[in-house]
N, C-alpha and C positions, 0 to 999 in steps of 0.2 A: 144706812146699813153699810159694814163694811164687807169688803168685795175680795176673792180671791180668785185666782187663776191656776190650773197644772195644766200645760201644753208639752208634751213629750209623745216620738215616736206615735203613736195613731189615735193617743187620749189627747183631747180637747177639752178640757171642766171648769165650770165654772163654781165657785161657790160663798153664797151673800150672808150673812147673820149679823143680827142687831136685836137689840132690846125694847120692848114696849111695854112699858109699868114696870108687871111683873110676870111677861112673858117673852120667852124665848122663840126667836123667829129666826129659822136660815129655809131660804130659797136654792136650789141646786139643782147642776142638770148639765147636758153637754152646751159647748159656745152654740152661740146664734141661735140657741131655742131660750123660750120663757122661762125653761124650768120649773121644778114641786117646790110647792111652799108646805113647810109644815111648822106646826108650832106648839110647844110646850109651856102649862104654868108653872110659875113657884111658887111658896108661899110669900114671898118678900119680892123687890125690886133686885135687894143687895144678890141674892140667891139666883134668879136670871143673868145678874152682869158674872158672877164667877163661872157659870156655864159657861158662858160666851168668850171670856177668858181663855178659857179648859178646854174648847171647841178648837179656839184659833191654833194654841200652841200644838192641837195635832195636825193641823192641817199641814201647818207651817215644815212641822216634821216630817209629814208625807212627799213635801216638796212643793206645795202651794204656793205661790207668793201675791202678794197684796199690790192689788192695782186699784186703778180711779174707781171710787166708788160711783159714779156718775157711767162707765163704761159702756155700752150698749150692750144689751144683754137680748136684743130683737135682733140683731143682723143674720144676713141670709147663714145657710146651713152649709156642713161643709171646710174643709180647710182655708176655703175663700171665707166664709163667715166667721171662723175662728182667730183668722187676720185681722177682718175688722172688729170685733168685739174684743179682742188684748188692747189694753191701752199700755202705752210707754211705759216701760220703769226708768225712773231718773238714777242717776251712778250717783254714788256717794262720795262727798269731795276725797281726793286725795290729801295728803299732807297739810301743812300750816299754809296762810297766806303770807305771799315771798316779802323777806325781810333785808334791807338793804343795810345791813349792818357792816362797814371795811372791816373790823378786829373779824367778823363771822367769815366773812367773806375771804380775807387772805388764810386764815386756818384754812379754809375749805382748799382752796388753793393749794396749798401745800401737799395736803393730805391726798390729793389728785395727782397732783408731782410726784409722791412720795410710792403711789401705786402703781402710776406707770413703769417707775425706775424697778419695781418690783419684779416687772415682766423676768420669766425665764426661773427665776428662783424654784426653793422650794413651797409647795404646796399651803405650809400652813404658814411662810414668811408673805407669801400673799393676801391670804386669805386673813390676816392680821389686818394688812395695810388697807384691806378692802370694808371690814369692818369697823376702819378709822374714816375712811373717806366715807361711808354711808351714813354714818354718826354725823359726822363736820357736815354734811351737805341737807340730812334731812335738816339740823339748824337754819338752814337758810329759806326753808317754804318750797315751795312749788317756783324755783326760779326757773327761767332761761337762761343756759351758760353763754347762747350766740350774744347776749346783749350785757354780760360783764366779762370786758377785756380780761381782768385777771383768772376767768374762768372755764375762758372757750380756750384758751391753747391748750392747759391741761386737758380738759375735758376731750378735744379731737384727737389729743394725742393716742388717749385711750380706747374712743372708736376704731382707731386704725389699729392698734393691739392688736384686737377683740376679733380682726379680720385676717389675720397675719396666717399665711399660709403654712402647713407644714415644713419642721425644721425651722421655724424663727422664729424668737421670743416672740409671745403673746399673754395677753389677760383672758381668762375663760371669758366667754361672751353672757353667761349667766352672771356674773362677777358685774359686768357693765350694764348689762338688763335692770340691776338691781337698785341699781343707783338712776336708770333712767327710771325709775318707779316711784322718787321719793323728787323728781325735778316735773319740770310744763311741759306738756304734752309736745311741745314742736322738739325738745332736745330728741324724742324719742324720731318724729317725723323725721329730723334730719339724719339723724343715726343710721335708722333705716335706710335711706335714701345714696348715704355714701355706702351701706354695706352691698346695696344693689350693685351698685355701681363699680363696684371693687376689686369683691370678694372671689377669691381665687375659686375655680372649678375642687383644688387639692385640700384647701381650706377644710379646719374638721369640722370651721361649723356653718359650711355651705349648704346643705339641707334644710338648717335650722334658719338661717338667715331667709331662705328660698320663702321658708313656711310662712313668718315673720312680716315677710314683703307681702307674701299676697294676701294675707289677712287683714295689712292694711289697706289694699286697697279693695277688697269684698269687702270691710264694713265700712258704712260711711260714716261712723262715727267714732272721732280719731281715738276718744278718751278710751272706747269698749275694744278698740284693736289693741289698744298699748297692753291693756290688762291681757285680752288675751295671749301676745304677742311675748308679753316678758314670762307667760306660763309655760309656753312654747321653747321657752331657754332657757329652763331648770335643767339640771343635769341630776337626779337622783342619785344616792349612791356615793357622790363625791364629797371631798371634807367643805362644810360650810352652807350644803344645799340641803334643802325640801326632800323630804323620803317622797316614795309617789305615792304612800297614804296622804301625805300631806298635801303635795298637789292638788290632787284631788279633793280635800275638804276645801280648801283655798277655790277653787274652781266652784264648788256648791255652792259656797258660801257670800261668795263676794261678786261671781263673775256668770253663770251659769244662767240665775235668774235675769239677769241684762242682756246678756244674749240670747237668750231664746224669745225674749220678748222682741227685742227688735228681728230678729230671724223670722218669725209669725208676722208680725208688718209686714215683711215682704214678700210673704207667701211662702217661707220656708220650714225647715225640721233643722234641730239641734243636731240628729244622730248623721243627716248627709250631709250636715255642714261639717262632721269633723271627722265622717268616713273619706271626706274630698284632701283629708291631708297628705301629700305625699310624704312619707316616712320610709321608705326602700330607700336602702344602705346606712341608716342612721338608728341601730336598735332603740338606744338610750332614748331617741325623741320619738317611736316607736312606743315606746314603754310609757313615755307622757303621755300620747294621745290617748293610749290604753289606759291609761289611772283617768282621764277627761269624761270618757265614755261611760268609767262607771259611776263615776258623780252622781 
């Protein structure tokens, strides 16, 4: 039988269905209990699996998502029990696997060159040169820039933009997020690590950067921080960015179901994980955490 799961705020549910012959069988109930079995016939076999079908796509709708169909479904009662009976959801790869192509590689190159010199311009002469280096660099896979010489100068140059304190040319920090989206996971680790380390008090996107850091290191899973990390450094509203409808389906969609599963592992809830944001003085990232919540 296949397995689902909804863990949000004080619901805990589990719910199983699968086919036998030409009967419709789902099990349901809160986590760490057995659950009601009930079951329905068809006249065919075909007529049970399009139920079952019919069943999942609402679930999925409701906000269900699909865990180990082997899951424990006895574990004790309780929020502790609800821990142990979510089994992991695995993240879906990112981009292409990394392609060591020099003709890819030097374009990419350039078109990093090309976005940095952009800094300070106008809004949509940037936002050009950023949708050329996003293009050039998702060609290359899931690389690490620290380990292609021709990639890591441009590539730092543009971290340090991204942190450039008021009154000095910089690249929106969503603009670099973006691109650490479509590269391996350490580009963003390091990112992170110089912007700790950096980033001015005046900086506009010192809050964002703040939020960014500790997210990495509350989750211990680098892949599930990035996602949420680079959600965290949308700017809604600006030319080239995510509305905060969009956000937010992005966040249901691809991110939300990952982290609440791993948030339940460790005895946690989605809603205090991202009531613990600090967003004071930073409306715009205010307004993201806000569009996350209603997901």
């Amino acid at each position: 039988m296949r397995r689902f799961e909804f863990v949000e705020g004080t619901s805990a549910k589990f719910w199983m269905a699968g086919v036998e012959g030409a009967n419709f069988i789902v099990v349901y109930g809160r986590l760490g209990t057995p659950g009601q079995r009930k079951e329905k016939a068809f006249p065919s076999e075909d007529g049970a699996r399009k139920e079952l079908d019919k069943k999942i796509a609402e679930k999925l709708r409701e906000g269900y998502h699909e865990v180990a169909a082997d899951a424990a479904a006895s574990a004790p009662a309780g929020a502790k029990g609800a821990a142990a009976a979510s089994a992991k959801l695995s993240l879906p790869q990112r981009g292409r696997a990394p392609r060591a192509d020099k003709a890819l590689i030097d374009r990419a190159a350039a078109s990093l060159d090309s976005l940095a010199k952009s800094a300070g311009r106008r809004s949509w002469v940037v936002q050009r040169a950023a949708d050329r280096a996003r293009r050039d660099v998702r060609s290359l896979g899931t690389v690490d820039p620290a380990t292609i010489p021709a990639l890591s100068g441009p590539f730092d140059a543009l971290v340090a933009l991204a942190a450039a304190p008021k009154g000095h040319k910089r690249i929106p920090l969503s603009v670099v997020c973006s691109l650490l989206a479509e590269l391996d996971v350490a580009a963003y680790e390091k990112a992170t690590a110089a912007w700790k380390s950096s980033i001015a008090p005046t900086a506009a996107t010192a809050k964002v950067v703040d939020a960014m850091v500790k997210q990495r290191d509350a989750i211990e899973d680098a892949e599930l921080s990035l996602r949420v990390g680079v959600l965290l450094a949308q700017r809604p509203g600006r030319a080239g960015t995510v509305s905060k409808h969009g956000v937010a389906r992005r966040f249901a969609k691809d991110v939300k179901p990952h982290l609440e599963s791993y948030l339940v592992s460790k005895g946690g809830r989605i809603r205090g994980h991202l009531d613990a944001i600090e967003t004071k003085g930073d409306p715009t990232l205010a307004a993201v955490v806000s569009a996350l919540k209603s997901a």
